[in-house]
N, C-alpha and C positions, 0 to 999 in steps of 0.2 A: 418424516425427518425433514427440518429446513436447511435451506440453502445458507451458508457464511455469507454473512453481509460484503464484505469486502476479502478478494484474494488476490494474490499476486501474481500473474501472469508474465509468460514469456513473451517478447516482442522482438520484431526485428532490432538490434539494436542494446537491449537488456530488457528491464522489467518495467510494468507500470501496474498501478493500482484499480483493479476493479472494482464497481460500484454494482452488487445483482440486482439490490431495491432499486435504486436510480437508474441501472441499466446506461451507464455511463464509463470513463475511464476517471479517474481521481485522484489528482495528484501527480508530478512530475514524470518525466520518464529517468529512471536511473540506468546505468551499465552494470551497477552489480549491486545486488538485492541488500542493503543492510542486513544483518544479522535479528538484530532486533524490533526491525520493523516485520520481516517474515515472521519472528517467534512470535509478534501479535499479531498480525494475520492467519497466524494458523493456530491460536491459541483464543483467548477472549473476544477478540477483532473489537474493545472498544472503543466508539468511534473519537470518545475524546483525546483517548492515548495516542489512536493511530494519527488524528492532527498533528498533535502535539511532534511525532516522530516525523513529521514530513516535514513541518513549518523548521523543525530545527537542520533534514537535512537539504530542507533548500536555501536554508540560510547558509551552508556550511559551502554550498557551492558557489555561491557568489563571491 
């Protein structure tokens, strides 16, 4: 069985995006996990969609 490429994890603070290939963090830190960025984290995890859903909520915070 392989590992999800990308999950969301808990942090001080709220959540941020794990990277297991890259062994990295990825992408913003949020305070509360969107809705639809977990359903694909925990669903398909792909990685075009999961961009797509970060680029828009870091857009949404500025």
């Amino acid at each position: 069985m392989s590992k999800r490429r990308y999950v969301a994890r808990g942090v001080p603070g709220g959540y941020r995006v794990w990277d297991n290939k890259g062994r990295r963090w990825w992408g913003d830190l949020y305070e509360l996990c969107p809705d639809d960025l977990l359903t694909e984290l925990n669903g398909r995890a792909d990685p075009e969609n999961v961009t797509a859903l970060l680029k828009r909520y870091r857009a949404l915070k500025r």
